[in-house]
C-alpha positions in Angstrom: 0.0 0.0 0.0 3.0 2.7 1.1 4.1 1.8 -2.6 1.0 2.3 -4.4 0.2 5.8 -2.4 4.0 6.4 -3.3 3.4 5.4 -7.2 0.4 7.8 -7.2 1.6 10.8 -5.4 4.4 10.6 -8.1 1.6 10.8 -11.2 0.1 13.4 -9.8 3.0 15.5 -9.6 3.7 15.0 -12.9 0.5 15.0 -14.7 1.4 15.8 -18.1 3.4 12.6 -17.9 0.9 10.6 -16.4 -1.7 11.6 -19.2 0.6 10.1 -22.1 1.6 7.1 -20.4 -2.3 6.3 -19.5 -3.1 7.6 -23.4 -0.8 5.5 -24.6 -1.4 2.3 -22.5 -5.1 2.6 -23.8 -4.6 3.0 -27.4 -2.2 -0.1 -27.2 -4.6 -2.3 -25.2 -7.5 -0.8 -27.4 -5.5 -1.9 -30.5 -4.4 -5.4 -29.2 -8.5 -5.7 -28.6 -9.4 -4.9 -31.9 -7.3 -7.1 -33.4 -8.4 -10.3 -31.3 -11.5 -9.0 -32.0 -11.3 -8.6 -35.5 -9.5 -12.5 -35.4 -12.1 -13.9 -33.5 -14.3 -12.9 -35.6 -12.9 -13.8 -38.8 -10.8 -17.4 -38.2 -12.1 -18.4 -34.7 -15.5 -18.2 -34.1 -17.6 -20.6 -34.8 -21.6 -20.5 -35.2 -23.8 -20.5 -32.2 -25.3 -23.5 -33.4 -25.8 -27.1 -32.2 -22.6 -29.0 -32.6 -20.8 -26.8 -35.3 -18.3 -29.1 -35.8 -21.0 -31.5 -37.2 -21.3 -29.0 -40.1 -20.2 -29.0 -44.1 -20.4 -26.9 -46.8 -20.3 -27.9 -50.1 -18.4 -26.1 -52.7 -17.4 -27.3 -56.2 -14.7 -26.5 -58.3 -14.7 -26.1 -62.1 -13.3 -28.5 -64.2 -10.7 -27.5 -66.9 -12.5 -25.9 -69.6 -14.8 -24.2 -68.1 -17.9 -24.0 -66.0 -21.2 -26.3 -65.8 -23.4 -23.4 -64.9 -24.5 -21.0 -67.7 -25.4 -17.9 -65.3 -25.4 -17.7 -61.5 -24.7 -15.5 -58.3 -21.5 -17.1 -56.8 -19.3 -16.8 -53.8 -15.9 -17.6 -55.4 -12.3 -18.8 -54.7 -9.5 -20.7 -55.5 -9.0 -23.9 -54.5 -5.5 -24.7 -52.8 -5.7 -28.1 -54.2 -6.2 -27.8 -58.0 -5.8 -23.8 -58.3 -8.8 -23.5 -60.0 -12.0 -21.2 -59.1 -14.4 -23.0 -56.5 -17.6 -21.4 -55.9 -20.3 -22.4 -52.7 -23.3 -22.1 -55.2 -25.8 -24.8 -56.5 -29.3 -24.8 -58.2 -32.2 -26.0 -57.5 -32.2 -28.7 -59.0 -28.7 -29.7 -57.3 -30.0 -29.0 -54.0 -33.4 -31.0 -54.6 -31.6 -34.3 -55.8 -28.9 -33.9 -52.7 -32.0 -33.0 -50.4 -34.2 -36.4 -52.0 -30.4 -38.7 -51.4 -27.9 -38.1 -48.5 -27.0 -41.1 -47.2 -23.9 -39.7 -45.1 -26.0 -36.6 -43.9 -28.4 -36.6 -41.0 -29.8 -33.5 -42.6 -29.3 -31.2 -45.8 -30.4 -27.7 -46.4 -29.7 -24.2 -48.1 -29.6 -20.3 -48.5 -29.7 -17.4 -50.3 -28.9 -14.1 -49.4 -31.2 -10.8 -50.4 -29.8 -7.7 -50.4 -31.8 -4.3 -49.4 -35.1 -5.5 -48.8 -38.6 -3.5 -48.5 -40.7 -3.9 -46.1 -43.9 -2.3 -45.0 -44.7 -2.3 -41.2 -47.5 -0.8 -39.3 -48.0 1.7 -42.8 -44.5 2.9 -42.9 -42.1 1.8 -45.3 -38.4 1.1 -44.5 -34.9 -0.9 -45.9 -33.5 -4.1 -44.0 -29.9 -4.4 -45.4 -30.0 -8.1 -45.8 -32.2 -10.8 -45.6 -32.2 -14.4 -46.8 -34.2 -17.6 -48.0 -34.2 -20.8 -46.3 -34.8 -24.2 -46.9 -37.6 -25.1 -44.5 -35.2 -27.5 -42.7 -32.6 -25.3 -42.2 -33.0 -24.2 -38.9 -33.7 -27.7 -37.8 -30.7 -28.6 -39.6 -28.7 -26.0 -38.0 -30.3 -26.9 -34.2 -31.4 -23.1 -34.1 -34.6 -22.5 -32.1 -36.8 -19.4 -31.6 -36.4 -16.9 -28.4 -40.1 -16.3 -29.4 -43.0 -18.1 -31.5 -41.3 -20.9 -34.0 -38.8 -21.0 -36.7 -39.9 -22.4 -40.3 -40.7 -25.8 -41.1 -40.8 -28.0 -44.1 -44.7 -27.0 -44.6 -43.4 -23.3 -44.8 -41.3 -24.1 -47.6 -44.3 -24.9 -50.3 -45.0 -22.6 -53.3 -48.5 -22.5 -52.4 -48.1 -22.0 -48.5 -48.6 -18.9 -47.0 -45.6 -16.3 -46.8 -44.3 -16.0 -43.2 -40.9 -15.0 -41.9 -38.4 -15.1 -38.8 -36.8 -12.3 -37.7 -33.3 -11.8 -35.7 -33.1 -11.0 -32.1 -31.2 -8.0 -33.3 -34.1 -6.6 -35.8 -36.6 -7.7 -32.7 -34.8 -5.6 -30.3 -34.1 -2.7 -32.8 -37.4 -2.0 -34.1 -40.0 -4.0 -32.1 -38.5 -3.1 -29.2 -38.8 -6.8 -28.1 -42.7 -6.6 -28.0 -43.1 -10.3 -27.9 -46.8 -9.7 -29.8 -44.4 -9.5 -32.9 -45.6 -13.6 -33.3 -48.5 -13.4 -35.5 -48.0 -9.5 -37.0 -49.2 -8.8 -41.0 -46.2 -7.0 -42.7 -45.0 -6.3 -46.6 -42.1 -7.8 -48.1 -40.8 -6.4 -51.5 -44.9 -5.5 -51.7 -45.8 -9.1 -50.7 -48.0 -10.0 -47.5 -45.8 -11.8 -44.9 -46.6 -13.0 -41.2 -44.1 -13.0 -38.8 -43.9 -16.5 -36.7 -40.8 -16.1 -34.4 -37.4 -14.4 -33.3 -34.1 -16.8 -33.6 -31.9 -16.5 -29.8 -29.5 -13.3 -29.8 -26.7 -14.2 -31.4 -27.7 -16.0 -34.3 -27.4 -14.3 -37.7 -27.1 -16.7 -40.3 -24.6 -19.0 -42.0 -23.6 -16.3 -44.4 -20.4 -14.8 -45.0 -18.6 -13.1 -41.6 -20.1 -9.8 -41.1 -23.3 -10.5 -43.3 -26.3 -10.5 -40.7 -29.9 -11.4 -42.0 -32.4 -10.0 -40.3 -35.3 -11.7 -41.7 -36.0 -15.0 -43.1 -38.1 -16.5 -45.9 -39.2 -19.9 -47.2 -37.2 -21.0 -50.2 -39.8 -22.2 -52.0 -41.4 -18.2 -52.0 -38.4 -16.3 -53.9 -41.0 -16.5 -56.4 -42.7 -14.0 -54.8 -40.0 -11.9 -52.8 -38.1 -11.6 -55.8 -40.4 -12.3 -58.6 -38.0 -10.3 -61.5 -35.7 -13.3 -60.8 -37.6 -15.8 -60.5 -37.2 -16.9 -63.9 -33.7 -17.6 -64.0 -33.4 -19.0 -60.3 -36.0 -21.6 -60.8 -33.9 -22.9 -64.0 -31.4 -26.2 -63.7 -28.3 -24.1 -65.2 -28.5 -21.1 -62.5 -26.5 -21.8 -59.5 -27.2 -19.4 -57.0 -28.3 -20.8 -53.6 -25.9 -22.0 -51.0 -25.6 -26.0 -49.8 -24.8 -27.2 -46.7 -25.3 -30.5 -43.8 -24.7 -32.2 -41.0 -22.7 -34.9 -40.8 -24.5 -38.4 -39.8 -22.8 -40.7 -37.4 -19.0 -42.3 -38.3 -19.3 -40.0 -41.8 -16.8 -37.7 -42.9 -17.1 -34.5 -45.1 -15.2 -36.3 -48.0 -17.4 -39.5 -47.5 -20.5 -37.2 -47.5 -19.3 -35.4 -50.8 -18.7 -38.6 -52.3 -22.0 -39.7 -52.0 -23.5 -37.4 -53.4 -21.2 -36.6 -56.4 -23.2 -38.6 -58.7 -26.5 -37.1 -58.2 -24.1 -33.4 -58.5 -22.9 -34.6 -61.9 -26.2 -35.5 -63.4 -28.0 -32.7 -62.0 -24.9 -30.7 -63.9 -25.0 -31.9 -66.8 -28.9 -31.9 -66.9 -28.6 -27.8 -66.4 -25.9 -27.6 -68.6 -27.7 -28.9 -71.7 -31.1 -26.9 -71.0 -28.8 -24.0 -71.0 -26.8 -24.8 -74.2 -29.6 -23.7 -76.2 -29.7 -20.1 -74.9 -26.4 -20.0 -76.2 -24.8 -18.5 -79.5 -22.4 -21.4 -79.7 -24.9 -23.9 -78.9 -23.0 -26.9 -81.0 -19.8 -25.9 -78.2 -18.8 -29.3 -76.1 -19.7 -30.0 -72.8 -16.8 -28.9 -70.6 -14.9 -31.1 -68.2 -17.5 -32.1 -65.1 -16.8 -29.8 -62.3 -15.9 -31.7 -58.7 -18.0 -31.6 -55.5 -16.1 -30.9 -52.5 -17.4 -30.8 -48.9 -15.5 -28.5 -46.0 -16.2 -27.9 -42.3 -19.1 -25.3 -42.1 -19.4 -24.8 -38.2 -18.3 -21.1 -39.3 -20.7 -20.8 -42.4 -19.5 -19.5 -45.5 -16.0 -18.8 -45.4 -14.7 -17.3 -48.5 -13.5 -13.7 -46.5 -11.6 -16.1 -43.9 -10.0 -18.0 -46.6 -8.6 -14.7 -48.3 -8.1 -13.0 -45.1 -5.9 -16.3 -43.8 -4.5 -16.1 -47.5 -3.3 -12.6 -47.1 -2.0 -13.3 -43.4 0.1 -15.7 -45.1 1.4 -13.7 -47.6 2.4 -11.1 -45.5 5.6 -12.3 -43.8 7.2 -12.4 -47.4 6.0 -8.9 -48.6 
């Protein structure tokens, strides 16, 4: 104690002193913070999901001459293995024939992200940032439950069921003020009638990429009507545009659960691939090389950022 009233008699003598040592210290532990932070969040943090480690997301990588898909909306990268562009989106058809056959998944399931959408509540109109459209077992799939009514279900995600949606804790808490008589409540989405059913646990944000949060949820099987000017394309076998992933039955591996399903990813493929050819100038053109199905832990979600940030961490040293 004599020391630390010593110590402290001392700083206040000299206070100009005092106030750059104590700015200092702060900026460096406020900068050591950041960064942790900003690692955490980028190669360390897994989703707040039931065991994440159960997870996979399937990517595929194009084969040499070119790509399958005709037209799509794709998360790339490159994969270390073969150096070639790898991309974490499928179509519809992909994802219905790996969703009708997984013999090495306890569960399959998929997303889409929507950017800036308009909705209509209580008469006045505003923007979310970024929503997204679900399988109806991908909640289940994930083991995410609601704070607050339910999450979607399989019977959510039929064309002709009626349009409800989940919000985020954060979206509940921001704008409903966590009014818990949100369950039930008639809003617009893109100009479509939509009834909210739930709240997902704080936390939870999606699978998407790190730093993508989607604060509202939609069935799948309604981009129809969400997004009816691309509706056309999406519901077509050669647009690859949604985003795969599973969970991991008992004794399975990723690369086990990839190759069972690699046949049904080939023929679903090549099926898009020829009902595209026709759309196409150089419709006699071959078929290119079949592209590969690959499967890699998802407990963090997409992970295309966290691959070029760990990239570029690499990299660095030898600049």
């Amino acid at each position: 104690m004599r020391d630390l009233k010593f110590a402290l008699r001392q700083l206040l003598k000299n206070r100009g002193f005092t106030a750059v040592v104590v700015s200092t210290l702060a900026l460096g532990i406020g900068a050591n913070t950041a960064v942790f932070s900003l690692v955490n969040d980028v190669l360390l943090r897994t989703l707040p999901v039931k065991s994440p480690g159960e997870l996979i997301l399937f990517r595929n990588v194009e084969a040499q001459g070119g790509r399958l898909s005709r037209a799509g909306e794709n998360n790339g990268s490159i994969d270390p293995k073969t150096g070639r562009s790898a991309s974490t989106s499928f179509s519809l058809l992909q994802f219905q024939r790996f969703h009708d056959y997984h013999p090495a998944l306890a569960a399959v399931f998929a997303f889409a992200p929507i950017n800036r959408v308009n909705v209509l509540i209580d008469g006045q109109p505003e923007t979310i940032t970024l929503g997204q459209l679900v399988s109806g077992d991908y909640h289940a799939g994930l083991g995410v439950t609601a704070i607050v009514g339910r999450t979607l279900t399989p019977a959510d995600d039929q064309p002709a069921a009626p349009v409800v949606a989940v919000i985020s804790y954060r979206y509940w808490e921001t704008r409903f003020g966590r009014d818990p008589g949100v369950v039930g409540k008639a809003i617009q989405v893109n100009r479509v009638p939509v009834t909210l059913i739930g709240v997902t646990r704080p936390g939870f944000a999606g699978a998407m990429q790190v730093g993508e949060s989607a604060d509202i949820t939609l069935a799948l099987a309604q981009h129809t009507r969400v997004q009816a000017d691309r509706a056309a394309s999406r519901s077509q076998p050669w647009y690859w545009w949604i985003k795969v992933m599973g969970r991991l039955a008992p004794n399975t591996t990723a690369a086990q659960a990839a190759a069972s399903l690699e046949p049904a990813f080939q023929e679903a493929a090549r099926e898009g691939w020829i009902a595209g050819r026709s759309l196409d100038s150089a419709a006699g053109i071959n078929m290119p090389g079949l592209a590969t199905l690959t499967a890699d832990p998802g407990g963090q979600g997409e992970d295309d950022r966290r691959r070029q940030y760990a990239r570029r961490r690499q990299r660095a040293p030898h600049a």
